[in-house]
PAZAPA-4460 file (N, C-alpha, C; in steps of 0.05 Angstrom, whole numbers, plus 32768, in hexadecimal, padded with zeros to 4 digits):
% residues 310
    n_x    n_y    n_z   ca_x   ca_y   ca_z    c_x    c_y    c_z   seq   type   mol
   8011   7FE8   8000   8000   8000   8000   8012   8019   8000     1      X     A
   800D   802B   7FE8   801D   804A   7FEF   8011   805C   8008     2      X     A
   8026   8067   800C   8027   8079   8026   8010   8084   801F     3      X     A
   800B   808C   8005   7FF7   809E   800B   7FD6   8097   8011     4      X     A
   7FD3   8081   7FFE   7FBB   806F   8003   7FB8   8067   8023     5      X     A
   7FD7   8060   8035   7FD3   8057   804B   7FCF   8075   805F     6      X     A
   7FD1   8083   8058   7FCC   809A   8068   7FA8   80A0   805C     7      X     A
   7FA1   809F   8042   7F86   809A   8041   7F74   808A   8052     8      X     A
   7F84   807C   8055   7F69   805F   8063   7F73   806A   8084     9      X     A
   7F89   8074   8090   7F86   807A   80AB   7F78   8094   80B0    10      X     A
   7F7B   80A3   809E   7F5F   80B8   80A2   7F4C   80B3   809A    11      X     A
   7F42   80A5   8089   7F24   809F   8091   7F1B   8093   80A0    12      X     A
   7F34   8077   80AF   7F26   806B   80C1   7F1F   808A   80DA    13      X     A
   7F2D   809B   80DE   7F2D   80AE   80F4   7F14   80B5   80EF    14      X     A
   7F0A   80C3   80C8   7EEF   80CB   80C0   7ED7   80BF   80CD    15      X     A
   7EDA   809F   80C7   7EC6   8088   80D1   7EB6   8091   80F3    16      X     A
   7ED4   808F   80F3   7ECF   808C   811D   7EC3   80A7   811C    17      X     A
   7EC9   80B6   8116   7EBA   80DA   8120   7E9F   80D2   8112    18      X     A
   7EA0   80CE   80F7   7E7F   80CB   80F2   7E6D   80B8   80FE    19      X     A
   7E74   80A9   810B   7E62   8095   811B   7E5E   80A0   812C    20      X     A
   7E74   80AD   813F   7E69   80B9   8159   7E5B   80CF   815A    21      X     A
   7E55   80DF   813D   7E4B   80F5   8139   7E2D   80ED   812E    22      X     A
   7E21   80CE   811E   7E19   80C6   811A   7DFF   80BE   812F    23      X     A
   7E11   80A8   8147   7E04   80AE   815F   7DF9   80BF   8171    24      X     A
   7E06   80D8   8171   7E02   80E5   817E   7DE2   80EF   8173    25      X     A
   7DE1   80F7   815D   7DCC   8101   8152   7DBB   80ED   814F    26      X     A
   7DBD   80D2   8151   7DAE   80BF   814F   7D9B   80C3   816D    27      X     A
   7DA8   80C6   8184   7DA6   80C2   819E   7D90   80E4   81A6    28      X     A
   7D98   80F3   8191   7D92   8116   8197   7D74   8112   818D    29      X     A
   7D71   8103   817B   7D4C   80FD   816C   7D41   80E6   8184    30      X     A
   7D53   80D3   8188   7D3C   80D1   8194   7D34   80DF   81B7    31      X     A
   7D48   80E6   81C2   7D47   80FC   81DA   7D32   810D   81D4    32      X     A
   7D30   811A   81BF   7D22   8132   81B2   7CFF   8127   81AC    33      X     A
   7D00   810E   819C   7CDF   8104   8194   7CD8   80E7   81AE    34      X     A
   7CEC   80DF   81C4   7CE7   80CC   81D0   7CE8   80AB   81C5    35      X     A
   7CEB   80B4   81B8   7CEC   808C   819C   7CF8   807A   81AC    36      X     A
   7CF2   806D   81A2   7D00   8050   81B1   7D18   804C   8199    37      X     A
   7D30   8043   81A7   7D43   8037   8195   7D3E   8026   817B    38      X     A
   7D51   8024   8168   7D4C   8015   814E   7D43   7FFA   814E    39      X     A
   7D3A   7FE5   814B   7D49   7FCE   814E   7D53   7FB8   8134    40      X     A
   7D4E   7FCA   8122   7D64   7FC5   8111   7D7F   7FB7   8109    41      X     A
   7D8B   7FC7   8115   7DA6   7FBE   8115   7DA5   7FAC   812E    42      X     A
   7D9B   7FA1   813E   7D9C   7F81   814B   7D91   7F72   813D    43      X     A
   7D76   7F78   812B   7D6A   7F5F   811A   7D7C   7F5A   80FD    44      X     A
   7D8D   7F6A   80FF   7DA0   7F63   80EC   7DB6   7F54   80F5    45      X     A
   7DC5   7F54   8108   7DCB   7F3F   8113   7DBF   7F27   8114    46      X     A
   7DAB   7F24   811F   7D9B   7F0E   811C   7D98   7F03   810C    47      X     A
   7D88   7F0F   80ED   7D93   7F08   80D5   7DAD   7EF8   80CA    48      X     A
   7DC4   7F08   80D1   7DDB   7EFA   80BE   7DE6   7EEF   80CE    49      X     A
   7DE5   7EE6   80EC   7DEB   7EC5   80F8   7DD9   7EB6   80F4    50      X     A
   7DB9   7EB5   80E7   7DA9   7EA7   80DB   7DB6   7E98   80C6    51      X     A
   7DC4   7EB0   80B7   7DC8   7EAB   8099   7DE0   7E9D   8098    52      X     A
   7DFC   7EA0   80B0   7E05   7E8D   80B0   7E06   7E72   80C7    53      X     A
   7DEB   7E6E   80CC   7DEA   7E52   80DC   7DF7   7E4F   80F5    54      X     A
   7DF4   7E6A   8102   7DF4   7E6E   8125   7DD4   7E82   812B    55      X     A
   7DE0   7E82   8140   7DCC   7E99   814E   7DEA   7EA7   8167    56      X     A
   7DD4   7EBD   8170   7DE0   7EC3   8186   7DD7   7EBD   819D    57      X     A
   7DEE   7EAF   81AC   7DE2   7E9D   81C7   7DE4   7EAA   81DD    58      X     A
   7DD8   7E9B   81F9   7DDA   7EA7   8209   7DC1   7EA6   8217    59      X     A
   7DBE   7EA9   823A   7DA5   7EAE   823E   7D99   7EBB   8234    60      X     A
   7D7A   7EC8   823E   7D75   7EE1   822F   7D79   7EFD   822D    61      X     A
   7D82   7EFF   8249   7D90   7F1C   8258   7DB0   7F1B   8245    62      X     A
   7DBB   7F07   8246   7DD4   7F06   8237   7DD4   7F0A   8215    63      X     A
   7DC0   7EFE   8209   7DB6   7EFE   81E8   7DB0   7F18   81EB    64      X     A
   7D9D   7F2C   81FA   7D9A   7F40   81F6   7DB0   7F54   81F4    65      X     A
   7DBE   7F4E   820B   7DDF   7F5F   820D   7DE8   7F62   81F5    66      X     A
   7DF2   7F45   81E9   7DFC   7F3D   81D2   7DF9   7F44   81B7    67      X     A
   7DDD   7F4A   81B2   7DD6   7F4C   81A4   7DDB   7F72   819A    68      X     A
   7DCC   7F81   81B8   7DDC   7F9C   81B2   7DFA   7FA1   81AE    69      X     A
   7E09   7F9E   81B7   7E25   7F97   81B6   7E29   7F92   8196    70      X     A
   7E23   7F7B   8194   7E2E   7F74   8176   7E1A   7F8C   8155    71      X     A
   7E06   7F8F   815D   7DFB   7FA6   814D   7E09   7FC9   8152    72      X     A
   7E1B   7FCA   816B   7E26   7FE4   816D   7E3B   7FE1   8160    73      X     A
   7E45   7FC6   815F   7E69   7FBE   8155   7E66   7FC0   813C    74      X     A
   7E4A   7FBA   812C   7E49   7FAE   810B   7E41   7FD3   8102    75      X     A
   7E3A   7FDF   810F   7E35   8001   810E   7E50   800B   810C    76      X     A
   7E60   8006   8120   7E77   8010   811E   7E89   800C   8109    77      X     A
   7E84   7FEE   8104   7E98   7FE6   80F0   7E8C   7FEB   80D7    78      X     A
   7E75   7FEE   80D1   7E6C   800C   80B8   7E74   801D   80B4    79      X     A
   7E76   8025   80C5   7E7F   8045   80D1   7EA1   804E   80C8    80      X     A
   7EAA   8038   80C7   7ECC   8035   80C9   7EC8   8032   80A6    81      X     A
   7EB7   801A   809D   7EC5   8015   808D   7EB6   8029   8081    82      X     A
   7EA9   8035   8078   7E9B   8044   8064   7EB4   8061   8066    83      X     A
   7EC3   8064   8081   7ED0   8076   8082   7EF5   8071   8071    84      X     A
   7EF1   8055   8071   7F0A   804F   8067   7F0A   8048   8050    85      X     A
   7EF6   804D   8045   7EF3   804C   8032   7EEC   8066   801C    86      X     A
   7EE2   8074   8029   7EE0   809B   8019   7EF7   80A1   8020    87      X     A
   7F09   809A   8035   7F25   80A5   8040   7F3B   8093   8021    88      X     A
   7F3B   8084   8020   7F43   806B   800A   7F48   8083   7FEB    89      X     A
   7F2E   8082   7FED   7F23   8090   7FD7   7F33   80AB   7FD5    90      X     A
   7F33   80BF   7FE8   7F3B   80D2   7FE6   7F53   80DE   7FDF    91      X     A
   7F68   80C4   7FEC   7F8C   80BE   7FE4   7F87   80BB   7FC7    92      X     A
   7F73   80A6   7FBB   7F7A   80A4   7FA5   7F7A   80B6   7F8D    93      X     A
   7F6B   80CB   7F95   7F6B   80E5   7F89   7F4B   80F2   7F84    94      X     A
   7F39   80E2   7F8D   7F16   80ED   7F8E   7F10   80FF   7F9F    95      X     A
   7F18   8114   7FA1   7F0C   8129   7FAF   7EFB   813C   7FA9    96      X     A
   7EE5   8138   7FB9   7EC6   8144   7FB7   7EC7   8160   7FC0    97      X     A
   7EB6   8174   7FBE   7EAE   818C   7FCA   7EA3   8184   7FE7    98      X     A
   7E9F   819C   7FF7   7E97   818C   8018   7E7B   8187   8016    99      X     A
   7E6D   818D   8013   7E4E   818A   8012   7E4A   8174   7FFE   100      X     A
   7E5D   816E   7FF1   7E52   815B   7FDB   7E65   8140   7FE6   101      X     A
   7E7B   8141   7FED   7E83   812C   7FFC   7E7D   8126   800F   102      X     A
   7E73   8137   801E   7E60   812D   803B   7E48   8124   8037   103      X     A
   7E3C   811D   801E   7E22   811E   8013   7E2B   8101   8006   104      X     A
   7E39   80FD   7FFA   7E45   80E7   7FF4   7E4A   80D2   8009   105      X     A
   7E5D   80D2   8014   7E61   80C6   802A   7E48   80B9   8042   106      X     A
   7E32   80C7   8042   7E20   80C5   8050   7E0C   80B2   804A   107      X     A
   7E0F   80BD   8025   7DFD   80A4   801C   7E06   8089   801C   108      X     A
   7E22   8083   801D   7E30   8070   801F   7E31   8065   8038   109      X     A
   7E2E   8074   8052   7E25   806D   806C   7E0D   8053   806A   110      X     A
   7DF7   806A   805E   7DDC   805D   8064   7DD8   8046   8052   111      X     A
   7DE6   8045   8035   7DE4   802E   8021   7DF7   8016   803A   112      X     A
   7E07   8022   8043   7E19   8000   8051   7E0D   7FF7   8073   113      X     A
   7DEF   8004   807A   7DE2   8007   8090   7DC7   7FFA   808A   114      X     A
   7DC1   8008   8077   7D9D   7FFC   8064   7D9D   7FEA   8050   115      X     A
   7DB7   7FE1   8048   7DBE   7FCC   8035   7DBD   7FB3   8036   116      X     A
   7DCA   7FB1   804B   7DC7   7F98   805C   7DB5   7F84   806C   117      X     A
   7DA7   7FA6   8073   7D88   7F9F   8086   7D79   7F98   8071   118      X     A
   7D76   7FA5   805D   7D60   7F9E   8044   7D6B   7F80   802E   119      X     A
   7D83   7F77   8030   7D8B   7F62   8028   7D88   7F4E   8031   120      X     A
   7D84   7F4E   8055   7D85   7F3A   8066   7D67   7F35   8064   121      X     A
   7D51   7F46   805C   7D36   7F43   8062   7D36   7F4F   807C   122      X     A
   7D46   7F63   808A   7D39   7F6C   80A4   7D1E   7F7D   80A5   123      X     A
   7D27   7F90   8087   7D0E   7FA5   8081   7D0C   7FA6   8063   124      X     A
   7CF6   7FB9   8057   7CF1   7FB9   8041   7CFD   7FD3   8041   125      X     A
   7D0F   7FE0   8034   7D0C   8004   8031   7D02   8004   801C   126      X     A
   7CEE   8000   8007   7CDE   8001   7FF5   7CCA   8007   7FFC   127      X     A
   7CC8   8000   801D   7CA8   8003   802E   7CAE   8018   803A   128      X     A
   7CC5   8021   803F   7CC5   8039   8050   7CB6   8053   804F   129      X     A
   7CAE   805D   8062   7C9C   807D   805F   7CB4   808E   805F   130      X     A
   7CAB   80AC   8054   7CBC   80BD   8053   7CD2   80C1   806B   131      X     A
   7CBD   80C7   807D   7CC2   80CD   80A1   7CDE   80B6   80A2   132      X     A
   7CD5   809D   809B   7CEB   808A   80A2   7D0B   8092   8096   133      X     A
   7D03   8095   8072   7D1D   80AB   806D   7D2C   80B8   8075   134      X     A
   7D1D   80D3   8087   7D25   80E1   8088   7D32   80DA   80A8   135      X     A
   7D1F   80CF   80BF   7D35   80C5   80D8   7D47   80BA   80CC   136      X     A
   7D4C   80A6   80B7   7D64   809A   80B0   7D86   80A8   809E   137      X     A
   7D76   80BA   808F   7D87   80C9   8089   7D96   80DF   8091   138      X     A
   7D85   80E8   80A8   7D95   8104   80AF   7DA9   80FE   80C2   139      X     A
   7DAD   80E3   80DB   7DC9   80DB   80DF   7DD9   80D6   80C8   140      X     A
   7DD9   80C3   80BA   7DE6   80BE   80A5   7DF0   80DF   808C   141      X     A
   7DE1   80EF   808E   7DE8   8101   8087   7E0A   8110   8095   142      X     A
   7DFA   810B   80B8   7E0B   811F   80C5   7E2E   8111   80C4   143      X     A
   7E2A   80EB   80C1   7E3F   80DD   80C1   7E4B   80EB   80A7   144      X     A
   7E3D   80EE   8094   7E53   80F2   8079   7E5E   8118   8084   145      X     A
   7E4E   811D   808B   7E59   8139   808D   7E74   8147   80A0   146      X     A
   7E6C   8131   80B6   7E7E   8135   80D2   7E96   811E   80BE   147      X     A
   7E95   810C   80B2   7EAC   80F8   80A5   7EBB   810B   8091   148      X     A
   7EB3   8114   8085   7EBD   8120   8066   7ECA   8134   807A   149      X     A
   7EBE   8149   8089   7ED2   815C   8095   7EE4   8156   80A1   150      X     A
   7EE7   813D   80A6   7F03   8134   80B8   7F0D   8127   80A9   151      X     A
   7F0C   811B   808F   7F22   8119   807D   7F2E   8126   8075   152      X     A
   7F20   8143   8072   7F2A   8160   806A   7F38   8165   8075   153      X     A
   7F35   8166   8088   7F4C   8174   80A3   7F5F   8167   80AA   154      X     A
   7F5D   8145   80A9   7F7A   8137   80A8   7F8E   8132   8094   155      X     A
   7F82   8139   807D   7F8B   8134   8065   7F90   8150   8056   156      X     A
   7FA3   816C   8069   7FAA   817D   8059   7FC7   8179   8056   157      X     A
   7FC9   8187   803D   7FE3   817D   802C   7FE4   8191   8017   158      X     A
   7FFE   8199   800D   8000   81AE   7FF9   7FEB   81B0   7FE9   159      X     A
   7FE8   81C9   7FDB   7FCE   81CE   7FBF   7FE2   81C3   7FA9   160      X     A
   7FCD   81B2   7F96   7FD6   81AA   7F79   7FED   81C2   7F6E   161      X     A
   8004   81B4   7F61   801A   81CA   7F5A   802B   81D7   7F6A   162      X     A
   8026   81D4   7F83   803B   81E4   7F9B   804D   81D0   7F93   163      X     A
   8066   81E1   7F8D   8085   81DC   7F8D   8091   81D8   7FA2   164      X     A
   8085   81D4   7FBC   8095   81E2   7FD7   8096   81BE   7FE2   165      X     A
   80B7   81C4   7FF0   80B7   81A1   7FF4   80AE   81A1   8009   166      X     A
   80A0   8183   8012   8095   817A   8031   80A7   816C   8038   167      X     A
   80AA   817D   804F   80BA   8165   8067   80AF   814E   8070   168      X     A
   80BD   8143   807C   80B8   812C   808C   80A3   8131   80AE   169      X     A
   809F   812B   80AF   808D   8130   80C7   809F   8130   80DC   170      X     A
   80A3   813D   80F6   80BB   8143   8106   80B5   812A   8120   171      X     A
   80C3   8122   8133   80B8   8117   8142   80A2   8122   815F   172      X     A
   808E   8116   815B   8080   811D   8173   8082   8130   818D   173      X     A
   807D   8147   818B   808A   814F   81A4   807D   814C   81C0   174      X     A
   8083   814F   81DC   807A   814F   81F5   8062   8150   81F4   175      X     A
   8061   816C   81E9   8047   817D   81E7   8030   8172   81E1   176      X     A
   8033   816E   81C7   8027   8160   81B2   8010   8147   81C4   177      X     A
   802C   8132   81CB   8022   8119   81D4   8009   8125   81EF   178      X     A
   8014   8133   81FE   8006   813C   8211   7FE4   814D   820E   179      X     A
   7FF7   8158   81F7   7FC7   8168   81EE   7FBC   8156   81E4   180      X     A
   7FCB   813D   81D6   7FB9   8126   81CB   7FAC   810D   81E4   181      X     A
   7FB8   8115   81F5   7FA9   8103   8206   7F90   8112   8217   182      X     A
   7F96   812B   8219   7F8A   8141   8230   7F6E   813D   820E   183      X     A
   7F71   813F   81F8   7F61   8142   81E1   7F51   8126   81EC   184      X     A
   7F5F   810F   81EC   7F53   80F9   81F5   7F3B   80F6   8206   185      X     A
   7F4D   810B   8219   7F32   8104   8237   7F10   8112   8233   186      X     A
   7F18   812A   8222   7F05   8137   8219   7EF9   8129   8205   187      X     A
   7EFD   811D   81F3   7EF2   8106   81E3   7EDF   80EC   81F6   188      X     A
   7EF6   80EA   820E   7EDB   80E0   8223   7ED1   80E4   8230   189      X     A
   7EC9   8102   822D   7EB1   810F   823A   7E9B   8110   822C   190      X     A
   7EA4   8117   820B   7E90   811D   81F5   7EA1   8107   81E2   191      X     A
   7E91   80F8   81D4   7E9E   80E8   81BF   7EA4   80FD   819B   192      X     A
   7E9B   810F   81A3   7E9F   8123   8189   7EAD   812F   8187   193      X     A
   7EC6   8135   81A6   7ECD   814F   81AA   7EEA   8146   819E   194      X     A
   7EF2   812A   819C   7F05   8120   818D   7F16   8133   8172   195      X     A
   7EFD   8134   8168   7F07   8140   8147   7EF2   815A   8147   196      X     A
   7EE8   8161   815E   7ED6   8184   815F   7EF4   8193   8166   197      X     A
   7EFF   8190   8183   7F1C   819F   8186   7F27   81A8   816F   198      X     A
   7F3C   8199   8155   7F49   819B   814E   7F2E   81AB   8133   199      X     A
   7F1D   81A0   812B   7F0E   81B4   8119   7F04   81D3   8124   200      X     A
   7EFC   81CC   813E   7EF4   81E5   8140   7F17   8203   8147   201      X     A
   7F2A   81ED   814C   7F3F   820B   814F   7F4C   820B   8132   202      X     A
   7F43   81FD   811F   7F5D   81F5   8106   7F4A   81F9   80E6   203      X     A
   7F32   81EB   80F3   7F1C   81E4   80D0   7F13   81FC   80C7   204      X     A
   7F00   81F3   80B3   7EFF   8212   80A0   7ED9   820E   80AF   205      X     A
   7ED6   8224   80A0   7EAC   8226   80B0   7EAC   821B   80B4   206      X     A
   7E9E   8206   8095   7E86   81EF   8094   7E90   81DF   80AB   207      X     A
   7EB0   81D6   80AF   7EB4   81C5   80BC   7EA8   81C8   80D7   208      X     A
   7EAE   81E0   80DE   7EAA   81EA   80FF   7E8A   81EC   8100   209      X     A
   7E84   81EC   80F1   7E65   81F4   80EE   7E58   81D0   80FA   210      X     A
   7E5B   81CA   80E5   7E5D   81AA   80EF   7E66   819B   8106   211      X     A
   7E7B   81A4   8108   7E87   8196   8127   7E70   81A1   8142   212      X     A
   7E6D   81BA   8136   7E59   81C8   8150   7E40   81B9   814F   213      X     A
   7E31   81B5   8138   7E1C   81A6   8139   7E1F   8180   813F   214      X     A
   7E32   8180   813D   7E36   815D   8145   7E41   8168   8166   215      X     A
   7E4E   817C   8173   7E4E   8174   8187   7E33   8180   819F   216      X     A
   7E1F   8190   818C   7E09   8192   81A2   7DFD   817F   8197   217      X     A
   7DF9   8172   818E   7DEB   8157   8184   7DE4   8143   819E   218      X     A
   7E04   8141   81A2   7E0E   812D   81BB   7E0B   8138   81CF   219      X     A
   7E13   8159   81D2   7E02   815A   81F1   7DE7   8158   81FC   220      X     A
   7DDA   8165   81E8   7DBF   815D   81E8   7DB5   813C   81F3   221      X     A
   7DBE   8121   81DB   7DB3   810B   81E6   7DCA   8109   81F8   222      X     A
   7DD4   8114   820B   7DE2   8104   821F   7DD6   810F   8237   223      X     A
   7DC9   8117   8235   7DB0   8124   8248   7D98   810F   824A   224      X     A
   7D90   8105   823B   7D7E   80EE   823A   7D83   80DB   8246   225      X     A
   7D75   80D5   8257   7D7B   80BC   826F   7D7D   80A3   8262   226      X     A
   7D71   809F   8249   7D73   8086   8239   7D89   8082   822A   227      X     A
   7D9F   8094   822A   7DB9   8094   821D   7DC9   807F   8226   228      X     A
   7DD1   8069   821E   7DE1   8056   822A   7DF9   806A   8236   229      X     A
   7E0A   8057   8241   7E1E   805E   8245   7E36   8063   823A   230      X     A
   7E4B   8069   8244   7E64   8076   8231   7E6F   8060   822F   231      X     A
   7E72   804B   8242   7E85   802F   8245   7E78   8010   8240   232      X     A
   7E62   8018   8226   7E59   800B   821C   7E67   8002   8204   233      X     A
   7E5B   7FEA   81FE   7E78   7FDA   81E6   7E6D   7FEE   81CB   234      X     A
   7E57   7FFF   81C4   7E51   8012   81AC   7E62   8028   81B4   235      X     A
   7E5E   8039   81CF   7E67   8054   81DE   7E8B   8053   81DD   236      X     A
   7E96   8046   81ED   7EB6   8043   81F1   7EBF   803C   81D3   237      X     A
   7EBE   8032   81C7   7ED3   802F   81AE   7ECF   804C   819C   238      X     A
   7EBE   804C   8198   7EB6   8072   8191   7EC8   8082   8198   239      X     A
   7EC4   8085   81B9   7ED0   809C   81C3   7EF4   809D   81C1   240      X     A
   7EFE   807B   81C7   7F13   8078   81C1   7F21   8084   819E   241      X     A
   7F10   8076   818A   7F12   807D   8176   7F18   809D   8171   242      X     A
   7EFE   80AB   817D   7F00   80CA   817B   7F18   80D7   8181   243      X     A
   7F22   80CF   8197   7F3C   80D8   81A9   7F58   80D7   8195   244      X     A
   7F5A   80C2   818A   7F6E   80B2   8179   7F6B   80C9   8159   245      X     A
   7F54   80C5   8152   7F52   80DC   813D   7F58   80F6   813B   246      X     A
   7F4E   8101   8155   7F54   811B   815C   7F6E   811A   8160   247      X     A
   7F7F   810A   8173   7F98   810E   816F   7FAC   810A   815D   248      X     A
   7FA8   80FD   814A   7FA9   80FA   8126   7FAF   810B   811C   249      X     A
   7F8A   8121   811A   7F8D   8145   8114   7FA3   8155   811B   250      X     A
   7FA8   8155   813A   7FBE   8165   8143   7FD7   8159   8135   251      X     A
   7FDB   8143   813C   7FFC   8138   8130   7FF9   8144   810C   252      X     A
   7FE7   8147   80FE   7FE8   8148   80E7   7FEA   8168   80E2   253      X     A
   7FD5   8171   80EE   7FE0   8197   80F3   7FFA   819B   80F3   254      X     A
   8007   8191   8108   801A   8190   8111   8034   8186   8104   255      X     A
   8035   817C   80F5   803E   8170   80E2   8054   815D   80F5   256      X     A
   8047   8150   8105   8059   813C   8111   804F   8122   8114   257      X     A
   805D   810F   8118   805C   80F2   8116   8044   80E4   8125   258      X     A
   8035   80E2   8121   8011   80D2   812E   8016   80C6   813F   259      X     A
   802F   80B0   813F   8028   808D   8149   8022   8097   816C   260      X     A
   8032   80AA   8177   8030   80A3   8195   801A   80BF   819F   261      X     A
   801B   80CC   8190   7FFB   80DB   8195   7FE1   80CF   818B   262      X     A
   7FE1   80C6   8179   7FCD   80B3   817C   7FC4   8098   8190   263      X     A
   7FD0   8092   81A0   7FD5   807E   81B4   7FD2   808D   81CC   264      X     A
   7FE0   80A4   81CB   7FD6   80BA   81E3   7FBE   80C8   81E1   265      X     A
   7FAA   80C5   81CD   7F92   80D2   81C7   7F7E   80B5   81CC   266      X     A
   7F8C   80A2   81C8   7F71   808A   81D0   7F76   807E   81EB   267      X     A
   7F86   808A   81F7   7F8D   8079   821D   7F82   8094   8220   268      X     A
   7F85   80A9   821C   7F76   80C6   8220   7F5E   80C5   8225   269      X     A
   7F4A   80B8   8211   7F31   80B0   820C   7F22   809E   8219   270      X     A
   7F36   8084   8221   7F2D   806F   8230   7F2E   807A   824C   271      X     A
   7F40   8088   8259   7F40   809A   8273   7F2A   80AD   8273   272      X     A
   7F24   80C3   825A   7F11   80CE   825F   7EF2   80C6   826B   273      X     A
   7EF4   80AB   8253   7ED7   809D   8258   7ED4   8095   827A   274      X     A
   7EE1   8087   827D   7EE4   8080   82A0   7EDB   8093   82B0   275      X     A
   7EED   80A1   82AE   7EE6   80C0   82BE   7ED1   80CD   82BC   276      X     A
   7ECD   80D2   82AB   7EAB   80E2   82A6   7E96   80CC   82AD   277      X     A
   7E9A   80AF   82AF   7E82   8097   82BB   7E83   80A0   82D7   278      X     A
   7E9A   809A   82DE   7EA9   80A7   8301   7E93   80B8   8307   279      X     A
   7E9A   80D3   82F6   7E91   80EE   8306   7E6F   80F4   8300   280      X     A
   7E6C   80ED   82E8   7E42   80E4   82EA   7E3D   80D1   82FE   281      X     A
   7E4D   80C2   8304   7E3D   80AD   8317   7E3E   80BB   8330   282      X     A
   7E5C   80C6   833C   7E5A   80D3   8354   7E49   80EB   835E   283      X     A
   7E4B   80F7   833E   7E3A   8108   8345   7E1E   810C   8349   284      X     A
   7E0F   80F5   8339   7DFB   80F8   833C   7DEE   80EE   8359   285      X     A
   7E07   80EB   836A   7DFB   80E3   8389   7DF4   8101   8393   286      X     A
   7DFE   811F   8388   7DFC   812D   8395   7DEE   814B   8389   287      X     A
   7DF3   8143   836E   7DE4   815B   8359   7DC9   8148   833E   288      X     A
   7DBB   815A   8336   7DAE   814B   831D   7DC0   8142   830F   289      X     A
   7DBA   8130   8303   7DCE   8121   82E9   7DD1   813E   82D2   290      X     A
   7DBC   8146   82CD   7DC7   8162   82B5   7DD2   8171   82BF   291      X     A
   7DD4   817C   82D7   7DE9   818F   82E2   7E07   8182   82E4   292      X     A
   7E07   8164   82E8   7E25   815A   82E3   7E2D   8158   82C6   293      X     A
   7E18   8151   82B8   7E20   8149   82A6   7E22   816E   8290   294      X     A
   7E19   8180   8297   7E22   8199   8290   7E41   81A2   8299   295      X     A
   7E40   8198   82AB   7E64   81AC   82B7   7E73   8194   82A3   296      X     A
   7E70   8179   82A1   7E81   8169   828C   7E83   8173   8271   297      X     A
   7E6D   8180   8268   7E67   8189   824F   7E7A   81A4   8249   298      X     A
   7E7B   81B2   8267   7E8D   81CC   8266   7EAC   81C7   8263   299      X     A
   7EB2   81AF   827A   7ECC   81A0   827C   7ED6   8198   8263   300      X     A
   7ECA   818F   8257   7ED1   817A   823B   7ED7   818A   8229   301      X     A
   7EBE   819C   8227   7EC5   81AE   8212   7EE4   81BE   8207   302      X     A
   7EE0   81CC   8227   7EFB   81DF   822C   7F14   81D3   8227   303      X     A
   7F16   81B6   8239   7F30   81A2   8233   7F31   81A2   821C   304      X     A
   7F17   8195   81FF   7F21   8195   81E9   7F2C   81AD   81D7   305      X     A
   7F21   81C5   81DC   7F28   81DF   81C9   7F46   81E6   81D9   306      X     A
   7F51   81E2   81F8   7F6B   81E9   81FA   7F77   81D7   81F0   307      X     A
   7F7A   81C1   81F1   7F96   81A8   81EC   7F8C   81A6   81CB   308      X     A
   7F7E   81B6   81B8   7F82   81BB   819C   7F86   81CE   8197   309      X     A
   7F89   81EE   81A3   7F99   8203   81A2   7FBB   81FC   8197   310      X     A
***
């Protein structure tokens, strides 16, 4: 694989992870907002294709149920990645879209590798679908291509066509560096958006910031909803990890310095964040409302992410 293609597929996998968690979030913000009950979809699709290959998923029923969410958040995620490593793929190879039209792209490509499957397996008909159903389905999937495409943008700057000017080598990692990518981390596990919001909102152009703002009130909003799973759920924690790891990506790439150990400091960043913020909602809610804790996190997170991407 050329460097450059392999630097394609590691920013989009970064793209993937931010659009899923930006995906969710807004997934989680509709139904907070109209009260709905979760999809169940993506478990009866599971169901489906260990049908189709001659298991099931076992387990008592408290355990099949576990299982069953678990493996529908993992088969989301791993959409999520690959649809991102794959516009990221694409982008090395020299396909580069306008932002509205590659985030428009991308999105549809979300929902074709989400509704494709379900409608292949016989989970649903989308031929039967009502408009209403469209449109809940598309406007995450929208926000995934939008929040994805801008974070390929942003990891993937590099001279304009025809600049004569030589590029260096990327310098090694400095202190610094490693250090705002983990502090970027923790704030990634406070908010799973704030990953790749930090480094867009002090570095990206509008649309981007525009976007990052709306994917990260998205998430505060449904994280206000008592029906929000948790952060250290097998859907929630790989996210946030992911986010941390990307965001610290952005910086090393701003920066024009070497990823490998800021990136590793942005996902132990992440995995600490998540902990901590379970910690301090749980403690706190022995002594304040849960939205009043879960607001000063929202203040915390924030601030950590916009300083350690300064």
């Amino acid at each position: 694989m050329s460097s450059s293609l392999g630097r394609g597929l590691r920013g989009g996998l970064a793209a993937g992870a931010v659009g899923t968690a930006v995906l969710n979030a807004v997934t989680y913000a509709d139904m907070a907002w109209r009260g709905r009950d979760a999809s169940t979809m993506p478990a009866d699709v599971v169901d489906a294709l260990a049908e189709r290959l001659g298991t099931e998923v076992g387990g008592s029923r408290g355990e099949r149920t576990n299982r069953r969410t678990a493996l529908a958040a993992l088969t989301g995620t791993a959409a999520g990645l690959g649809v991102g490593a794959l516009v990221g793929t694409a982008r090395a190879a020299g396909l580069r879209l306008p932002p509205v039209v590659g985030g428009v792209v991308t999105g549809a490509l979300a929902l074709a590798a989400t509704d494709g499957p379900a409608h292949a397996l016989g989970v649903t008909d989308v031929r039967e679908w009502t408009g209403q159903d469209w449109v809940a389905d598309a406007v995450p999937h929208l926000a995934f291509g939008l929040a994805a495409h801008s974070t390929l943008r942003l990891v993937d700057r590099r001279p304009e066509e025809g600049s004569t000017a030589v590029v260096d080598q990327p310098t090694r990692a400095s202190a610094g560096l490693v250090a705002r990518s983990a502090l970027l981390g923790v704030a990634a596990g406070g908010r799973s958006s704030l990953g790749l919001a930090g480094p867009a909102l002090t570095g990206g152009n509008t649309v981007a910031k525009l976007g990052t703002l709306a994917a990260v009130g998205a998430e505060v909003v449904a994280d206000k909803n008592p029906a929000t799973p948790s952060r250290l759920t097998a859907a929630g924690l790989p996210a946030r990890i992911a986010s941390g790891a990307g965001g610290a990506l952005a910086l090393a790439k701003r920066d024009h310095q070497r990823a490998l150990v800021p990136v590793v400091a942005g996902a132990v960043g992440a995995l600490a964040g998540s902990l901590l913020g379970a910690a301090w909602r749980a403690g706190a809610a022995e002594v304040v409302p849960d939205w009043q804790a879960a607001v000063v996190e929202d203040v915390a997170s924030f601030t950590l992410a916009v300083l350690a991407s300064r």
